[in-house]
mmCIF file of the N, C-alpha and C atoms, coordinates in Angstrom:
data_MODEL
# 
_entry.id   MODEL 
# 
loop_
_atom_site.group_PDB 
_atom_site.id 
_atom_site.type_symbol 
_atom_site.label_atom_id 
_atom_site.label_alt_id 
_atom_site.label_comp_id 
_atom_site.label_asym_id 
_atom_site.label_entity_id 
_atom_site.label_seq_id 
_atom_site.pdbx_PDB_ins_code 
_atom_site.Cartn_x 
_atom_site.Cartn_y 
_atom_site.Cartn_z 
_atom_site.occupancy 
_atom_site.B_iso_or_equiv 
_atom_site.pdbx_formal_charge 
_atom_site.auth_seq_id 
_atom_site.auth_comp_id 
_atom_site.auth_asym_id 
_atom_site.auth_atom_id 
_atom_site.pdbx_PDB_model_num 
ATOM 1   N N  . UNK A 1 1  ? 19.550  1.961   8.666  1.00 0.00 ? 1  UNK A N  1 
ATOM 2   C CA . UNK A 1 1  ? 18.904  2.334   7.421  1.00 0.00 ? 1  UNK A CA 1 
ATOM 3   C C  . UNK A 1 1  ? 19.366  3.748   7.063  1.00 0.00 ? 1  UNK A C  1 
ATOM 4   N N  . UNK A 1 2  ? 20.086  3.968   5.986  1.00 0.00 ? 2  UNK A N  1 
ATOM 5   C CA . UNK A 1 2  ? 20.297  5.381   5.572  1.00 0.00 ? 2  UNK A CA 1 
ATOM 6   C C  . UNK A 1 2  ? 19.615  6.045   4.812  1.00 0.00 ? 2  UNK A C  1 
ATOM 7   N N  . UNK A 1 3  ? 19.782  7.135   4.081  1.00 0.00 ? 3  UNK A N  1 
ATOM 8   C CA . UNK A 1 3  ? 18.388  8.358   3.796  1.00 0.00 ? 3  UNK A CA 1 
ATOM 9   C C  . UNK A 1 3  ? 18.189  7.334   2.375  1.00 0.00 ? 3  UNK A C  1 
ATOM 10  N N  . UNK A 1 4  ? 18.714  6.720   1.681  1.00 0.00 ? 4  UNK A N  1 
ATOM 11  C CA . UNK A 1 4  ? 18.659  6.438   0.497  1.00 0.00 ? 4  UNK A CA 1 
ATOM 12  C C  . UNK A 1 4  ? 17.441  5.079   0.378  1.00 0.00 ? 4  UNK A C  1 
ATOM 13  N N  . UNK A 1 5  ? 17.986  4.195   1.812  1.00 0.00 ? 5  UNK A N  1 
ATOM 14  C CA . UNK A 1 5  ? 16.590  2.845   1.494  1.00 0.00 ? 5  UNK A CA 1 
ATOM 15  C C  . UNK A 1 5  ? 15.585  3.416   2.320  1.00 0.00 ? 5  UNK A C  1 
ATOM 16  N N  . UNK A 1 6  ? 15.621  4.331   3.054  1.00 0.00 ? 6  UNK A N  1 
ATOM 17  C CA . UNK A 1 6  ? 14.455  4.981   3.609  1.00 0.00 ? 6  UNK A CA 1 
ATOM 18  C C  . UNK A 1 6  ? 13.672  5.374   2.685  1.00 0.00 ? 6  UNK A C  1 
ATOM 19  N N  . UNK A 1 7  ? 13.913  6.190   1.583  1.00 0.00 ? 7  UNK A N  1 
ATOM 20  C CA . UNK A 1 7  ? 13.199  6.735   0.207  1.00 0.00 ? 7  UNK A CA 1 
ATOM 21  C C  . UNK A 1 7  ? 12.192  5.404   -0.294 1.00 0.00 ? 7  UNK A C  1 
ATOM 22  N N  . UNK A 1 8  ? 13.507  4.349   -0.572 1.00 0.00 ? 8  UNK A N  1 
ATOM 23  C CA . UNK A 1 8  ? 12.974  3.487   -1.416 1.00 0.00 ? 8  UNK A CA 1 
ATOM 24  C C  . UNK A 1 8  ? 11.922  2.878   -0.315 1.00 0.00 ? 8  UNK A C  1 
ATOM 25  N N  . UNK A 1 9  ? 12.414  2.862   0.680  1.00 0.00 ? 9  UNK A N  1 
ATOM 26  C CA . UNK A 1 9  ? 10.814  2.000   1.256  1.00 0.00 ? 9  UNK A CA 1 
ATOM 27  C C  . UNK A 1 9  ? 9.587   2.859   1.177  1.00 0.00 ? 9  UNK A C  1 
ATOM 28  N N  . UNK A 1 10 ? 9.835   4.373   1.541  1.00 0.00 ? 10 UNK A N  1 
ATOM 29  C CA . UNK A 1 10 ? 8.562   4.973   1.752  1.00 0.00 ? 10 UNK A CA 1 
ATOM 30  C C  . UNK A 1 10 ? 8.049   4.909   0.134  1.00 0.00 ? 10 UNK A C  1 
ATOM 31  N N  . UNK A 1 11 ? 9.194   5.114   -0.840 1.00 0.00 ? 11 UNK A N  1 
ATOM 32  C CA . UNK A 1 11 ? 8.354   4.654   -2.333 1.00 0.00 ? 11 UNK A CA 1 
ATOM 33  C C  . UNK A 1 11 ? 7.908   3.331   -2.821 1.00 0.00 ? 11 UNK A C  1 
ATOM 34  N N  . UNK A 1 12 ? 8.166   2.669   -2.304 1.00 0.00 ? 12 UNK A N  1 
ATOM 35  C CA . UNK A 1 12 ? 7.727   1.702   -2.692 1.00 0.00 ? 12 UNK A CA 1 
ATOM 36  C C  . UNK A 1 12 ? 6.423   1.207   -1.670 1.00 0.00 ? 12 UNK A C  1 
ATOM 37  N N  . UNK A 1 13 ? 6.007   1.665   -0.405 1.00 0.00 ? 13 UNK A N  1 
ATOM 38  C CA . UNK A 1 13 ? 5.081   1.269   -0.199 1.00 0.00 ? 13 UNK A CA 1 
ATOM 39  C C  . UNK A 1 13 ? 3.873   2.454   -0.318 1.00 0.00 ? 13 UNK A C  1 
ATOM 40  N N  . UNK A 1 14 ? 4.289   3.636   -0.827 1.00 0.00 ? 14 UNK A N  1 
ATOM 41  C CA . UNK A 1 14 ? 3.366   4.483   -1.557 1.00 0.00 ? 14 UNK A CA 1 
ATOM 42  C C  . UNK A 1 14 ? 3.044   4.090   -3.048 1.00 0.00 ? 14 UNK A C  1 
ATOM 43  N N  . UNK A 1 15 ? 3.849   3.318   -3.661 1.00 0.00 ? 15 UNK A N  1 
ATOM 44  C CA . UNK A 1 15 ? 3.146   2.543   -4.723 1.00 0.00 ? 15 UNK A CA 1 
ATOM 45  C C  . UNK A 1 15 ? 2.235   2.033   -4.982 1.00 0.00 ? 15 UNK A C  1 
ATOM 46  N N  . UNK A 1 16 ? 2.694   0.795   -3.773 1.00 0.00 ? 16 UNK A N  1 
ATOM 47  C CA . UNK A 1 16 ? 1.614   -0.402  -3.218 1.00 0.00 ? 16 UNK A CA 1 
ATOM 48  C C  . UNK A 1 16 ? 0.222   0.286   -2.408 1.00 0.00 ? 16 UNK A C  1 
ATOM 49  N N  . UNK A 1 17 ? 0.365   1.006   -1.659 1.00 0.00 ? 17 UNK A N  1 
ATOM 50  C CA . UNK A 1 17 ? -0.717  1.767   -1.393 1.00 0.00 ? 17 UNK A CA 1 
ATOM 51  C C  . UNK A 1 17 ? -1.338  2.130   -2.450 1.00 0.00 ? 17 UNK A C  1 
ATOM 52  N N  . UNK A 1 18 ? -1.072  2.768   -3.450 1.00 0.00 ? 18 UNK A N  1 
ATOM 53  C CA . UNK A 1 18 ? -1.727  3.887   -4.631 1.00 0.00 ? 18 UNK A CA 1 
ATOM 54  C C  . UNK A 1 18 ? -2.339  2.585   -5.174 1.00 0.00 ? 18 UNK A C  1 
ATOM 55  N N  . UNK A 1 19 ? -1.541  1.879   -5.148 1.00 0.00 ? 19 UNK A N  1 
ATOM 56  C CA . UNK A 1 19 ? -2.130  0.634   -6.543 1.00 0.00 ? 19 UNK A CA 1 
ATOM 57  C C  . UNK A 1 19 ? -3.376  0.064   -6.023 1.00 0.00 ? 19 UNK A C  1 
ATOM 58  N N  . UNK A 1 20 ? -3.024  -0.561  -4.586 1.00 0.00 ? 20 UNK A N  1 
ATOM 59  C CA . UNK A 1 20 ? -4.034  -0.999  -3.787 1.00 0.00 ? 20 UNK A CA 1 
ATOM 60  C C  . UNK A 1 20 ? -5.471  -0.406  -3.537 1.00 0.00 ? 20 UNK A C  1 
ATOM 61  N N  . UNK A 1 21 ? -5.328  1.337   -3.285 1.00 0.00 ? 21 UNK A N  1 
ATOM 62  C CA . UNK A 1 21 ? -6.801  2.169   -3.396 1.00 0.00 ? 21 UNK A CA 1 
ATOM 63  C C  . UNK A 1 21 ? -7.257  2.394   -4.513 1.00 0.00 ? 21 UNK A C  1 
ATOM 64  N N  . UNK A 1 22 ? -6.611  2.330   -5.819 1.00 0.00 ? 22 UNK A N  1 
ATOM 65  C CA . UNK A 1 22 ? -7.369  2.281   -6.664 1.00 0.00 ? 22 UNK A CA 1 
ATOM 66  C C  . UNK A 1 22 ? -7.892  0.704   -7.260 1.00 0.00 ? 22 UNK A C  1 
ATOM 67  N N  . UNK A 1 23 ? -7.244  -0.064  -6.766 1.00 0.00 ? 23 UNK A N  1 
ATOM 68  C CA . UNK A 1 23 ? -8.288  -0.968  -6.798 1.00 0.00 ? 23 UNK A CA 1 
ATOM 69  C C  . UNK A 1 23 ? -9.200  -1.402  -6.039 1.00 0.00 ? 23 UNK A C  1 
ATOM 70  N N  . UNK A 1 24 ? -9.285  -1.112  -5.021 1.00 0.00 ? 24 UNK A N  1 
ATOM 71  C CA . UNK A 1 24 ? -10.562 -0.847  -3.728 1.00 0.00 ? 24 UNK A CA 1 
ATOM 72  C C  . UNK A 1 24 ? -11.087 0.497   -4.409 1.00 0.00 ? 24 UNK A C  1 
ATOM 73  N N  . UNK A 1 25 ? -10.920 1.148   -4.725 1.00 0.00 ? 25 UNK A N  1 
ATOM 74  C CA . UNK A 1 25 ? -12.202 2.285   -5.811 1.00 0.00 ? 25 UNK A CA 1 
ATOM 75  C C  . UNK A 1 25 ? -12.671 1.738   -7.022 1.00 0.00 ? 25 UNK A C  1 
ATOM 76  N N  . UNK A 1 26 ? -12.132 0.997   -7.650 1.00 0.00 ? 26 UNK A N  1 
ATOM 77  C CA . UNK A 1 26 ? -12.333 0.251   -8.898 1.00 0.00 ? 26 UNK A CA 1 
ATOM 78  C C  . UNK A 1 26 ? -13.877 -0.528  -8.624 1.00 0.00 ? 26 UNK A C  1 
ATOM 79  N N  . UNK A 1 27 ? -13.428 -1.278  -7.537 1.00 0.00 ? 27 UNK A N  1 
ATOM 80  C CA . UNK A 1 27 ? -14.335 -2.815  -7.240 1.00 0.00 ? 27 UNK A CA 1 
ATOM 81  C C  . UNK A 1 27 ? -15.449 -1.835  -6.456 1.00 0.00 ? 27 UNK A C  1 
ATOM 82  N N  . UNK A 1 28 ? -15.699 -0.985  -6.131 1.00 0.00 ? 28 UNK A N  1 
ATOM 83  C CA . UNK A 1 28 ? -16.903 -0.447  -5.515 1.00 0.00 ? 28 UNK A CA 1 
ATOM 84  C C  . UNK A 1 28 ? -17.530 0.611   -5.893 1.00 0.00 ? 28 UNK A C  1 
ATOM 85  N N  . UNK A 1 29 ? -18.689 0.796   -6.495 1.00 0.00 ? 29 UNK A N  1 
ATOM 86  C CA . UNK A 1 29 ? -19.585 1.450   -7.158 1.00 0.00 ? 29 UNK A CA 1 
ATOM 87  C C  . UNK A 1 29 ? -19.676 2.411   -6.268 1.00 0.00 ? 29 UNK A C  1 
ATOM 88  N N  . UNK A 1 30 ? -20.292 3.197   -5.464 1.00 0.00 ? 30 UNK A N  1 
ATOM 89  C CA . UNK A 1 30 ? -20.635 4.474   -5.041 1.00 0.00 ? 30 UNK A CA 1 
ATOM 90  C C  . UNK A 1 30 ? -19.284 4.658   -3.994 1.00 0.00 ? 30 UNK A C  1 
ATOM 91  N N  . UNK A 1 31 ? -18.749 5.807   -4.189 1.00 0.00 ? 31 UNK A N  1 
ATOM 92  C CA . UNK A 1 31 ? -17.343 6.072   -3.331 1.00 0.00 ? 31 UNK A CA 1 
ATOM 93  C C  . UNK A 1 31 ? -18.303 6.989   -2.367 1.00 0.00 ? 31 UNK A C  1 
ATOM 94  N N  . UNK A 1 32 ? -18.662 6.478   -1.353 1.00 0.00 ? 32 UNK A N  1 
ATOM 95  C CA . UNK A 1 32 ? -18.641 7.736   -0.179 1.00 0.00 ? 32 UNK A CA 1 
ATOM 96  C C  . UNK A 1 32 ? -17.529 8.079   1.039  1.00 0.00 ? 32 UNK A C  1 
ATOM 97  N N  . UNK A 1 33 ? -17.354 8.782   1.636  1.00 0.00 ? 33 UNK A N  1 
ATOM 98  C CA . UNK A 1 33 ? -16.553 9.068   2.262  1.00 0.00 ? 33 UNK A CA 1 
ATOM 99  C C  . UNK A 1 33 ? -15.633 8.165   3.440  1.00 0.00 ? 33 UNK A C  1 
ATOM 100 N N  . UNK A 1 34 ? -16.574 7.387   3.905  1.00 0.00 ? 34 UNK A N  1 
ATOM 101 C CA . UNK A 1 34 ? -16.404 6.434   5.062  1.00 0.00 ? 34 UNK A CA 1 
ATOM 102 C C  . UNK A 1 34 ? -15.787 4.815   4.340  1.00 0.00 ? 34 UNK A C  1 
ATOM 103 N N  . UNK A 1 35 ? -16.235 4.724   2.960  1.00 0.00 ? 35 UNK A N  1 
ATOM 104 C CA . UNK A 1 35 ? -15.715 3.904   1.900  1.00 0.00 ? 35 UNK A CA 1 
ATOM 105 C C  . UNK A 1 35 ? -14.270 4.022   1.393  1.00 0.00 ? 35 UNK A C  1 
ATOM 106 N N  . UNK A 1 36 ? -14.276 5.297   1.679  1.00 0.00 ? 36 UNK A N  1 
ATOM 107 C CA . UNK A 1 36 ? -12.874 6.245   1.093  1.00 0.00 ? 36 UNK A CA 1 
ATOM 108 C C  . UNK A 1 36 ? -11.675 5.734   2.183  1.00 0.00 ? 36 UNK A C  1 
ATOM 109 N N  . UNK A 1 37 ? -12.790 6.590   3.512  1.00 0.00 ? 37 UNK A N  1 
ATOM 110 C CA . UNK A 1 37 ? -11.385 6.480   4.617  1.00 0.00 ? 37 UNK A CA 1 
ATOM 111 C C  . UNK A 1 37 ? -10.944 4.760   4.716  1.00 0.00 ? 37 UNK A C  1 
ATOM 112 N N  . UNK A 1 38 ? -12.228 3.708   4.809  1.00 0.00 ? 38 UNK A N  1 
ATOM 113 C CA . UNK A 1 38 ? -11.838 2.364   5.076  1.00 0.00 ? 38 UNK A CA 1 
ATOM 114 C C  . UNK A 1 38 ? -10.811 1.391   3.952  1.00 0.00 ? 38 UNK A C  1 
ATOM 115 N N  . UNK A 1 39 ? -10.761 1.961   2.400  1.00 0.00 ? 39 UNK A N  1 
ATOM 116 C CA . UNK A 1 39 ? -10.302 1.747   1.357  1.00 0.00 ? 39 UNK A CA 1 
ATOM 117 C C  . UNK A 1 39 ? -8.965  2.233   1.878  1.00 0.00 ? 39 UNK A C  1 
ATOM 118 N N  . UNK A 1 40 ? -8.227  3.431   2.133  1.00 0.00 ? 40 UNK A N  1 
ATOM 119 C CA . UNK A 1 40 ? -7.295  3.982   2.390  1.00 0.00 ? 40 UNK A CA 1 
ATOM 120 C C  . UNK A 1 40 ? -6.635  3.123   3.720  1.00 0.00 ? 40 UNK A C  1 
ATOM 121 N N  . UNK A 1 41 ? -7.486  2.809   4.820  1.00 0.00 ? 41 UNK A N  1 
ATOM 122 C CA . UNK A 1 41 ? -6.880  1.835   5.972  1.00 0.00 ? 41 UNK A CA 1 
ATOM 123 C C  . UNK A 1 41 ? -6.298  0.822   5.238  1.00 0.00 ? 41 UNK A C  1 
ATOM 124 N N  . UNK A 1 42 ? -7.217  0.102   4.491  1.00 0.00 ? 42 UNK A N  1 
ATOM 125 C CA . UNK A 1 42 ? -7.177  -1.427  4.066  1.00 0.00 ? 42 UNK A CA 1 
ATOM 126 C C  . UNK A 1 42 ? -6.252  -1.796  3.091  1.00 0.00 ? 42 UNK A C  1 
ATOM 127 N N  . UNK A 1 43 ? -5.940  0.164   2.623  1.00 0.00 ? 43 UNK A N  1 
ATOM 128 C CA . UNK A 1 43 ? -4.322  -0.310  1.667  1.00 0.00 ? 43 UNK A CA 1 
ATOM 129 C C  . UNK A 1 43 ? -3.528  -0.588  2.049  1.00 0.00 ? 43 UNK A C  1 
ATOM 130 N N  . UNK A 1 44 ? -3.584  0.697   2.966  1.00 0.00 ? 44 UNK A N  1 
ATOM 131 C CA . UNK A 1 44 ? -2.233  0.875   4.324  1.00 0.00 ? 44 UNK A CA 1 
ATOM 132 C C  . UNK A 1 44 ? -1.612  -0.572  4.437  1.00 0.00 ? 44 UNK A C  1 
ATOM 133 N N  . UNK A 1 45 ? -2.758  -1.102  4.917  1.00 0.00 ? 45 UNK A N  1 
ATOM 134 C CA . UNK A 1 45 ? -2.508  -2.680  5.985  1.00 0.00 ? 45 UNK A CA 1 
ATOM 135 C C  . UNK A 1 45 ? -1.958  -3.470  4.667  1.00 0.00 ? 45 UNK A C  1 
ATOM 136 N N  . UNK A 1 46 ? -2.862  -3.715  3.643  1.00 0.00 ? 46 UNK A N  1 
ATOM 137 C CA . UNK A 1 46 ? -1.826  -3.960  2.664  1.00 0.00 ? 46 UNK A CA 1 
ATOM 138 C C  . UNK A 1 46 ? -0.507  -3.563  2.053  1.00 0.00 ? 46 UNK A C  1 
ATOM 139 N N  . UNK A 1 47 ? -0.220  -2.861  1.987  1.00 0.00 ? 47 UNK A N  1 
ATOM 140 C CA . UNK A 1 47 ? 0.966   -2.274  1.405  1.00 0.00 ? 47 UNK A CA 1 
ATOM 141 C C  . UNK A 1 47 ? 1.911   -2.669  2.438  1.00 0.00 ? 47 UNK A C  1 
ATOM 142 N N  . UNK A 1 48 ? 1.805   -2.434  3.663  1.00 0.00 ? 48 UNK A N  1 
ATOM 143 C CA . UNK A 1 48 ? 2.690   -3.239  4.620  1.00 0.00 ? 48 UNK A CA 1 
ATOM 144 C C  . UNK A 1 48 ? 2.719   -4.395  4.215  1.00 0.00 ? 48 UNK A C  1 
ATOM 145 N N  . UNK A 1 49 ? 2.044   -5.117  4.349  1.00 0.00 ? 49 UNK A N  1 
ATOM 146 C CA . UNK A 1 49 ? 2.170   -6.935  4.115  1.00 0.00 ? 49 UNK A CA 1 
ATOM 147 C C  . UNK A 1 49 ? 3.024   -6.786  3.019  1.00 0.00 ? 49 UNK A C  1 
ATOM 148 N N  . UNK A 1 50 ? 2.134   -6.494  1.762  1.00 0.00 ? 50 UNK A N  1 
ATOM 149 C CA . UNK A 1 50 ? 3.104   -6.963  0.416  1.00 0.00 ? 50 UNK A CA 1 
ATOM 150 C C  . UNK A 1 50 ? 4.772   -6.709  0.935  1.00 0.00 ? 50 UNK A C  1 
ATOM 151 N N  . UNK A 1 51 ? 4.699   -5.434  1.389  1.00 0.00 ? 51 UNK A N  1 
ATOM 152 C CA . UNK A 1 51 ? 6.061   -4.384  1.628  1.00 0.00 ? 51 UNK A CA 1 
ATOM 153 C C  . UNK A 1 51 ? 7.297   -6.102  2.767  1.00 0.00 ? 51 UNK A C  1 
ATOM 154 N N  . UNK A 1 52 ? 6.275   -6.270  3.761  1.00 0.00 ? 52 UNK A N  1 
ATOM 155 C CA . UNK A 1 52 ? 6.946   -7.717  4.372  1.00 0.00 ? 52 UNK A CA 1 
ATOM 156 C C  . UNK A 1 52 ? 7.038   -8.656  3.840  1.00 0.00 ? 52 UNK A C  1 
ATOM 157 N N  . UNK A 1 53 ? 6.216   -9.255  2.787  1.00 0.00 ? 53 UNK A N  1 
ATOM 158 C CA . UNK A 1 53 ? 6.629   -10.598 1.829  1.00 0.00 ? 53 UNK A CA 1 
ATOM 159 C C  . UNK A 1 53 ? 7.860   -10.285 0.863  1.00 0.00 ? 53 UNK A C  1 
ATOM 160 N N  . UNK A 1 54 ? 7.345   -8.873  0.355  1.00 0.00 ? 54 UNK A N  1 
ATOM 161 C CA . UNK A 1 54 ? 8.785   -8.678  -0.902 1.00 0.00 ? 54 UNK A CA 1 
ATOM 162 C C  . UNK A 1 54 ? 9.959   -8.942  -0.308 1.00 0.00 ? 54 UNK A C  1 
ATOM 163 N N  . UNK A 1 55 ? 10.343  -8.045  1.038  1.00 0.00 ? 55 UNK A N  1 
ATOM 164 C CA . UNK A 1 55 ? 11.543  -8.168  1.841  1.00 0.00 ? 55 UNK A CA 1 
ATOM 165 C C  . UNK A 1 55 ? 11.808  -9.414  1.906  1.00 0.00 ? 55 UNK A C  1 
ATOM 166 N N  . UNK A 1 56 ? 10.776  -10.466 2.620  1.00 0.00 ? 56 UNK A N  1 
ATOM 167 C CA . UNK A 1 56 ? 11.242  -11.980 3.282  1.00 0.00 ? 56 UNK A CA 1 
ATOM 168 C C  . UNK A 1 56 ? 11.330  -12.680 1.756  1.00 0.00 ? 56 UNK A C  1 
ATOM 169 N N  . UNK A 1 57 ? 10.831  -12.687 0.871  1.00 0.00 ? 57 UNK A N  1 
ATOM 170 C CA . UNK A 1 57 ? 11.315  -13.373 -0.185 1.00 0.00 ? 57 UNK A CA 1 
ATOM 171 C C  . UNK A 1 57 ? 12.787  -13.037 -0.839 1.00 0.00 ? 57 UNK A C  1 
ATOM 172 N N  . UNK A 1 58 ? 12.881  -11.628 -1.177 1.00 0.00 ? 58 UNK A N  1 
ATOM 173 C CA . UNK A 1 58 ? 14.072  -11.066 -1.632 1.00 0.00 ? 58 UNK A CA 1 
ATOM 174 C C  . UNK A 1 58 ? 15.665  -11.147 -0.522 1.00 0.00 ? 58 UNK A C  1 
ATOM 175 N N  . UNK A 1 59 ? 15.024  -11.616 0.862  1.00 0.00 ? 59 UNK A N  1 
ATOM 176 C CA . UNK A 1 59 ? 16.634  -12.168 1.467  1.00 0.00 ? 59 UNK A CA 1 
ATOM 177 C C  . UNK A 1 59 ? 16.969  -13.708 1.152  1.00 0.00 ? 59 UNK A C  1 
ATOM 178 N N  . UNK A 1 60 ? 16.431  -14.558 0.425  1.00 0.00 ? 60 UNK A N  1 
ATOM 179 C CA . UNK A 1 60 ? 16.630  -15.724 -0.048 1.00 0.00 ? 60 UNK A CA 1 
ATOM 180 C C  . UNK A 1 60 ? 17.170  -15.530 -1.482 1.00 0.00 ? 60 UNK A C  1 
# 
């Protein structure tokens, strides 16, 4: 992997992250802190996945 798809992965799954916590802030009425940190895990874990389907679809 050279410096160039390294970028694009870390941007593109800081996308998917961003997109992902604000819609886990969207769907939940009182943001407290522990809501915050578990919203932020639960992108993470998402943004990976999506980040592994895009790949396994896009080598076909």
């Amino acid at each position: 992997m050279n410096r160039h798809t390294a970028l694009l992965a870390v941007g593109e799954f800081l996308a998917w992250w961003g997109a992902l916590l604000v819609l886990w802030l969207v769907l939940i009425s009182p943001v407290y802190p522990l809501e915050l940190a578990v919203g932020a895990g639960a992108a993470g874990v998402g943004a990976l996945v999506a980040r592994a389907g895009r790949r396994a679809v896009a080598g076909r």
